[in-house]
C-alpha positions in Angstrom: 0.0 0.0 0.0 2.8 2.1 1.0 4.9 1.3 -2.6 2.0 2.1 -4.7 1.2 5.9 -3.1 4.9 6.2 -3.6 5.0 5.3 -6.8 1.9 7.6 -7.4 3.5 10.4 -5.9 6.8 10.0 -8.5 4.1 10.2 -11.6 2.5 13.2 -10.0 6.1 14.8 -10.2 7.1 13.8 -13.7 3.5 14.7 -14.6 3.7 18.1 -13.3 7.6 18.5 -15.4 6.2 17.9 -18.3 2.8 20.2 -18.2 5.3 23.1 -17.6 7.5 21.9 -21.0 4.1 21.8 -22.7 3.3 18.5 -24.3 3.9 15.2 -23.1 2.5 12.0 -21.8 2.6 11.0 -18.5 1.4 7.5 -17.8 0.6 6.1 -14.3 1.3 2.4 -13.6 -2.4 1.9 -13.3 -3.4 2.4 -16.5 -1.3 1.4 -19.0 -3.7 -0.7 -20.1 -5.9 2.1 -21.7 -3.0 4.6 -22.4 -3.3 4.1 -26.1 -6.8 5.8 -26.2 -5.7 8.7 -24.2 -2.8 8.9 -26.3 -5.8 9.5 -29.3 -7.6 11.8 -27.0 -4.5 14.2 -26.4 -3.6 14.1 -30.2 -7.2 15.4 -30.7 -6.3 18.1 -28.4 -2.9 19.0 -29.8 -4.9 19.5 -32.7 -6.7 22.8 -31.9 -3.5 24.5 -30.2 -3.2 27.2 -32.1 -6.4 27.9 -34.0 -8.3 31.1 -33.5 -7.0 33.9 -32.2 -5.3 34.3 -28.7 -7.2 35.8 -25.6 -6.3 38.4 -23.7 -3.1 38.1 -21.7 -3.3 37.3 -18.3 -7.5 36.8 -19.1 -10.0 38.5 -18.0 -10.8 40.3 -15.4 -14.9 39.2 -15.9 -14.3 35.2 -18.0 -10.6 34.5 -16.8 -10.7 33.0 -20.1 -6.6 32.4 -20.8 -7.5 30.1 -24.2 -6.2 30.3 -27.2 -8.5 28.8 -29.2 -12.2 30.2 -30.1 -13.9 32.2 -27.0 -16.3 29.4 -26.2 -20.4 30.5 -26.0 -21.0 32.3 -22.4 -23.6 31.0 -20.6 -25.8 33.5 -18.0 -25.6 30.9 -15.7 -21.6 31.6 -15.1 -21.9 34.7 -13.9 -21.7 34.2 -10.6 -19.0 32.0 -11.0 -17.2 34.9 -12.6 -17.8 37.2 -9.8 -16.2 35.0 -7.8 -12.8 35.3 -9.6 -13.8 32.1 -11.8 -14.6 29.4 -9.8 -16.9 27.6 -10.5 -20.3 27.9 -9.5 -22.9 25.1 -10.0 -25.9 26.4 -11.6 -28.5 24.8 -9.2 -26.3 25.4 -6.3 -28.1 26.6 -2.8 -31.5 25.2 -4.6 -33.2 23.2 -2.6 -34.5 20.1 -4.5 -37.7 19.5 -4.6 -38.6 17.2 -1.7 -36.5 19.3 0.7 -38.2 21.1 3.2 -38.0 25.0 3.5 -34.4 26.4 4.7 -34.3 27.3 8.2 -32.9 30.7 7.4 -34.9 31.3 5.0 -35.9 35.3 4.5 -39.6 35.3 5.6 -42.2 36.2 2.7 -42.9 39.4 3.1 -46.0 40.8 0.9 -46.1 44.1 -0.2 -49.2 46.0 1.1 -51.9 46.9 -1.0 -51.6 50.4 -3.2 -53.1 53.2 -1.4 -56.8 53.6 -2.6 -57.0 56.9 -1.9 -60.0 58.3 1.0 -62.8 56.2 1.2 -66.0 56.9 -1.0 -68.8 59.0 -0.1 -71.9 57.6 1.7 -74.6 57.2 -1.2 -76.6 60.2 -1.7 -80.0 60.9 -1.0 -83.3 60.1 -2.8 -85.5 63.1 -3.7 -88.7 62.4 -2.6 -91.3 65.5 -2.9 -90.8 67.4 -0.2 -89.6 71.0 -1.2 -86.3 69.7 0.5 -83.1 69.1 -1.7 -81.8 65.6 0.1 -79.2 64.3 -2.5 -77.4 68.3 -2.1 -77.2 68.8 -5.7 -78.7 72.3 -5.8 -81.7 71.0 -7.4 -85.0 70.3 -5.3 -87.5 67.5 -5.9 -86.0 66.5 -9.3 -87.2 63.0 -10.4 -88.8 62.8 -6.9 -92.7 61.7 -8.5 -94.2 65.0 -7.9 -96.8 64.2 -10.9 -97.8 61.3 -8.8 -97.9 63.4 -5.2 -99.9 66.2 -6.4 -102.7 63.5 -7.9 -102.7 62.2 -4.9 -102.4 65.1 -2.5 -104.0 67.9 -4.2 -107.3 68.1 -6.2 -108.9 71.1 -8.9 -111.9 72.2 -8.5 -114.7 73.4 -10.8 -118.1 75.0 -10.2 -121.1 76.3 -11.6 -123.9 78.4 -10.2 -127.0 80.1 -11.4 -126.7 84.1 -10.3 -129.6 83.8 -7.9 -127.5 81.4 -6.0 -124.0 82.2 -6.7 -121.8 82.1 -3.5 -119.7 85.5 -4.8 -116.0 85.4 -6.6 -114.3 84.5 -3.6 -116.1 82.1 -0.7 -115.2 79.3 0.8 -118.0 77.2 0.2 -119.8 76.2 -2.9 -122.8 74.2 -2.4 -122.1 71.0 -0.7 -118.2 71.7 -1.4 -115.3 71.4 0.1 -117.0 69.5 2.9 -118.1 66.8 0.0 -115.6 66.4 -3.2 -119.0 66.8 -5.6 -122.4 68.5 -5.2 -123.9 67.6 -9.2 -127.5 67.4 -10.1 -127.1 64.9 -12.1 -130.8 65.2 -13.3 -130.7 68.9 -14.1 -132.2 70.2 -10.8 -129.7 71.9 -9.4 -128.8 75.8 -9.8 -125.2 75.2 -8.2 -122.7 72.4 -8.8 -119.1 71.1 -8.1 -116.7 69.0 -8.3 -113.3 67.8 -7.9 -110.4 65.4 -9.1 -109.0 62.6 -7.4 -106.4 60.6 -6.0 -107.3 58.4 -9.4 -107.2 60.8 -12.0 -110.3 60.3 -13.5 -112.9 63.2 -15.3 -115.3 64.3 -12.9 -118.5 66.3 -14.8 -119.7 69.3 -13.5 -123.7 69.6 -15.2 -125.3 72.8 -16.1 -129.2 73.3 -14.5 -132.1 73.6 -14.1 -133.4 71.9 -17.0 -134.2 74.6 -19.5 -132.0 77.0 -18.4 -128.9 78.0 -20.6 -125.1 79.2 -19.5 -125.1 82.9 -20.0 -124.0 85.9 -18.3 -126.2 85.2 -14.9 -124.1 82.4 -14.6 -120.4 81.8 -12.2 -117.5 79.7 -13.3 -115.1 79.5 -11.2 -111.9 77.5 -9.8 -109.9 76.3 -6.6 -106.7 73.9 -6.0 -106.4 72.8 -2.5 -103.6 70.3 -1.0 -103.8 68.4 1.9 -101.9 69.8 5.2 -101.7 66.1 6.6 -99.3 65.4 3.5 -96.6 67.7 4.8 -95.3 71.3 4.7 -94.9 70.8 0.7 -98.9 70.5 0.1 -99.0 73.8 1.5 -96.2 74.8 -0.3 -97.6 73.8 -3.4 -101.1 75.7 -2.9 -99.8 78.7 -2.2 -97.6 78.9 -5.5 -99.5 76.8 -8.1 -102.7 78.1 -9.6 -105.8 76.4 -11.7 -106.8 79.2 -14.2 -109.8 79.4 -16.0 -111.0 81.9 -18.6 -113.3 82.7 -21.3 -113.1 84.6 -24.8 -116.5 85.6 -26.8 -115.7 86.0 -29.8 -118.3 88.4 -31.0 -116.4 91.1 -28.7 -112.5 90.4 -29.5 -110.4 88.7 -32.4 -109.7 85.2 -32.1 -108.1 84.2 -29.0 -105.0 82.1 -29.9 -105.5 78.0 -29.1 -101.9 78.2 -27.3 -101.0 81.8 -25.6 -98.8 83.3 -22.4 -101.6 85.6 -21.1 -105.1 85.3 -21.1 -107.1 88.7 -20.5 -104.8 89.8 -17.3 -104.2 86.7 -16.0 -101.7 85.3 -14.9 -100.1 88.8 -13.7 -103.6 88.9 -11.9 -105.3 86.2 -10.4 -108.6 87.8 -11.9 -109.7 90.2 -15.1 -112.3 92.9 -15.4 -115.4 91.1 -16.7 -115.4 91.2 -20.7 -115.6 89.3 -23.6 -111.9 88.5 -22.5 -112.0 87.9 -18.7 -109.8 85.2 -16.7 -109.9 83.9 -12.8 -107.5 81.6 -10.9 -107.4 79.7 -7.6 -105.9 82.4 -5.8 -102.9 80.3 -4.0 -105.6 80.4 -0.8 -107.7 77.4 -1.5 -110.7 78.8 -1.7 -113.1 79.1 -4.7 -112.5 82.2 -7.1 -115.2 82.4 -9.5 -116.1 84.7 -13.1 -119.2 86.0 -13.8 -119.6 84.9 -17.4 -120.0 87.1 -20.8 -122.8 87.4 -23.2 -124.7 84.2 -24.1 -121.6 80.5 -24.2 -122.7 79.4 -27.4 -120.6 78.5 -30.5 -118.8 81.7 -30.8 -116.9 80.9 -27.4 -113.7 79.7 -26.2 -112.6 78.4 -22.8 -109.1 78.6 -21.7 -107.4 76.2 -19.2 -103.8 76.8 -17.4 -101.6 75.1 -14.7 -99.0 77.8 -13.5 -96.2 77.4 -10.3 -94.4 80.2 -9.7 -91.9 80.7 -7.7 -92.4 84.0 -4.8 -90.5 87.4 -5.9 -86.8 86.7 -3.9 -86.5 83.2 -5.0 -83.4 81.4 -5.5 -82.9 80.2 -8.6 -82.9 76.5 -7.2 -86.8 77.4 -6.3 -87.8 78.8 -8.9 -86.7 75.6 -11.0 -88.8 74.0 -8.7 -91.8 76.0 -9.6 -91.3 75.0 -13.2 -91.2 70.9 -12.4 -94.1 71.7 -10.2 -95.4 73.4 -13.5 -94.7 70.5 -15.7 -95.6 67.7 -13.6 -98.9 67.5 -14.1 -102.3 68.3 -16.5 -104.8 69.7 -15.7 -107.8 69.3 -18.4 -111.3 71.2 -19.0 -113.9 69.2 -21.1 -117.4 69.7 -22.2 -119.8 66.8 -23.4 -123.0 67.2 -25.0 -125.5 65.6 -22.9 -123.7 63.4 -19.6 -121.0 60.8 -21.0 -122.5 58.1 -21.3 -120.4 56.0 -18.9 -119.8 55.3 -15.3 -121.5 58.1 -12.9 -118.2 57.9 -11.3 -115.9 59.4 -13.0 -114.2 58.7 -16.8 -111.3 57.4 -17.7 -110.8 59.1 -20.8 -113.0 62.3 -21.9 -112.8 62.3 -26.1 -109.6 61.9 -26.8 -107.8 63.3 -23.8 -105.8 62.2 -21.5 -104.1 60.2 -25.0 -104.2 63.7 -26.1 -103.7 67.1 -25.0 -106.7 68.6 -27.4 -110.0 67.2 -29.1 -111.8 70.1 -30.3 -114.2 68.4 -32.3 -117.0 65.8 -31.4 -119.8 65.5 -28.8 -116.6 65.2 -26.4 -114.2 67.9 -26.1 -111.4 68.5 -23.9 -107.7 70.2 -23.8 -105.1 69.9 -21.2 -103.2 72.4 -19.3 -100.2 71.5 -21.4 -97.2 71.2 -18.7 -95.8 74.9 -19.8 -97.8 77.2 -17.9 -99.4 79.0 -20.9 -103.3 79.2 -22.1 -104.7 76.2 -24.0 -108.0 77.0 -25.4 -110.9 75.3 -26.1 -113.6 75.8 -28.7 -117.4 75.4 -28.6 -117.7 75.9 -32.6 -119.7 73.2 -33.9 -121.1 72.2 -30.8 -124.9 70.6 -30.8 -127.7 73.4 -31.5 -124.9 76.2 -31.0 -125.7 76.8 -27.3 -124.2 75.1 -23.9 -127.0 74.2 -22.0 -128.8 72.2 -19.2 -127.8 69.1 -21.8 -124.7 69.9 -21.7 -121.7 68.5 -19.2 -118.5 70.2 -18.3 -115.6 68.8 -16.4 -112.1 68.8 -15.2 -109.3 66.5 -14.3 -105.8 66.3 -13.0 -103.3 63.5 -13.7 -100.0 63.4 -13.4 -97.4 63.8 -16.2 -94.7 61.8 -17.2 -91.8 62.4 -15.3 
């Protein structure tokens, strides 16, 4: 055992003389029985000495690539290697293999937090409901808050009709069995005073004209009121004080041709009321209580009656409020009819009078009606054509109110 490391040791040294003399063989006593392969092996290698051209001298500071045959391909994986002065560095070294378990100095995962997302939303805003109040702060009050709907239901129009002998006056708070009863109509044509009123269900409520025989002429009171119930909250009171009903008439034997579609009608609405004339006006007044015309000349076929739903807004206003008073304005209709004869339908109330509420004007026909038109201005209504050229005690007026689209 001894001999042979000896021996071994004596190779290692002739081994080592010849490296330095460049280029010999060195065979160890152990294998000479495969020394004529490596013998072909080194002859393959003396082969390339010399080809290519030389690298740098002394190598380099990044490779230590002293070679001089071809640079051979650098692989990323080596860098490490030569940042450690070129030894080498197993690729996979300091992996652990698959089955191993996690390092027990391993860094701890550490997760990055989450981006800043900035100050937290804003609570949701509020609903409009119609109240007069601006809940969702958006300096607009009651928009898309179903005001159509809460005036239907909360507020109703009034119309009436008396004889002069028992007219109430133009302003009372009475008229016959009204307020205290939503209708007083002699529906038989007994009656010298009638009335009557819309409701929650938006049908067309008839007002008749009496006693039989008689005819509508200047003995005789038309007249208006819009009232809101207080029990529905501050806004109902709100909304009676600033919207109006108006009603007026034009004979056409005293002025020109009142337009079907106007802003004023005789001095209304700058005036709740107009000088009686052949172009005379009256409204509700803001007060709830009934305001009434005395009419002109002989309603027959030369006459026009004039319907309008106006808001407005008291003189100070913001402009905020007086947006309001034109939704209030637009969000309903309010529509005057006459019929020749009583509709033949329900005595209840109508769902449809002519062509109205489909449309917002039928001026022709047995059944007649036009609609306040959502805009504040005068729609007008003709009697031209009507049955026997007089409105009489066979003859039926009426009014509704129904909401609007919204």
């Amino acid at each position: 055992m001894r001999r042979a490391y000896a021996s071994r040791r004596a190779a290692l040294a002739v081994a080592g003389a010849c490296l330095a003399s460049q280029g010999c063989l060195v065979e160890f006593p152990e294998r000479a029985a495969t020394a004529d392969a490596d013998l072909g092996a080194v002859a393959r290698l003396d082969a390339l000495i010399g080809q290519g051209e030389a690298g740098p001298v002394g190598g380099s500071s990044t490779d230590a690539f002293t070679g001089t045959g071809p640079r051979p391909p650098r692989d990323a994986r080596s860098e490490p290697a030569d940042a450690a002065g070129g030894a080498f560095v197993k690729p996979d070294a300091g992996r652990p293999m698959p089955d191993d378990g996690p390092a027990t100095d391993a860094a701890p995962i550490v997760v990055p937090p989450e981006a800043d997302a900035g100050p937290p939303p804003p609570p949701p805003v509020g609903v409009e409901t119609c109240d007069g109040v601006d809940e969702n702060g958006d300096g607009e009050i009651d928009e898309n808050a179903g005001c159509g709907r809460f005036i239907q239901s909360n507020c109703s129009a009034w119309l009436v009709w008396a004889n002069g002998e028992v007219a109430p006056g133009p302003v009372t708070d009475f008229w016959s069995a009204c307020p205290a009863l939503p209708e007083a109509v002699g529906y038989y044509h007994t009656a010298s005073i009638g009335c009557n009123s819309t409701r929650p269900d938006g049908r067309f409520r008839p007002v008749t004209i009496g006693p039989w025989g008689a005819d509508l002429n200047d003995n005789d009171w038309l007249g208006v009121a819009f009232r809101c119930d207080p029990a529905a909250g501050p806004v109902a009171a709100r909304l009676q004080a600033q919207c109006r009903v108006f009603l007026g008439q034009a004979d056409f034997l005293g002025v020109d041709v009142q337009p079907d579609d106007a802003d004023t009608w005789g001095a209304c609405p700058a005036a709740n009321e107009s000088a009686r004339g052949p172009l005379q006006c009256v409204g509700s007044g803001g007060d709830g209580r009934f305001h009434a015309m005395q009419l002109f000349g002989d309603v027959d076929y030369t006459d026009r009656f004039g319907i309008a739903f106006r808001c407005d807004a008291p003189p100070g206003a913001s402009p905020a409020e007086q947006r309001w008073a034109g939704l209030m304005t637009a969000a309903v209709r309010v529509f005057f009819t006459y019929a020749y004869w009583f509709p033949p339908e329900d005595n209840n109330g109508w769902d449809v009078w002519g062509e109205c509420p489909g449309a917002d004007l039928d001026a022709e026909g047995d059944e007649r009606c036009v609609s306040s038109g959502r805009d504040g201005r005068f729609h007008a209504l003709t009697m031209d054509g009507i049955p026997l050229g007089d409105v009489d005690y066979d003859d039926t007026l009426g009014i509704a109110l129904l909401a609007a689209d919204e």
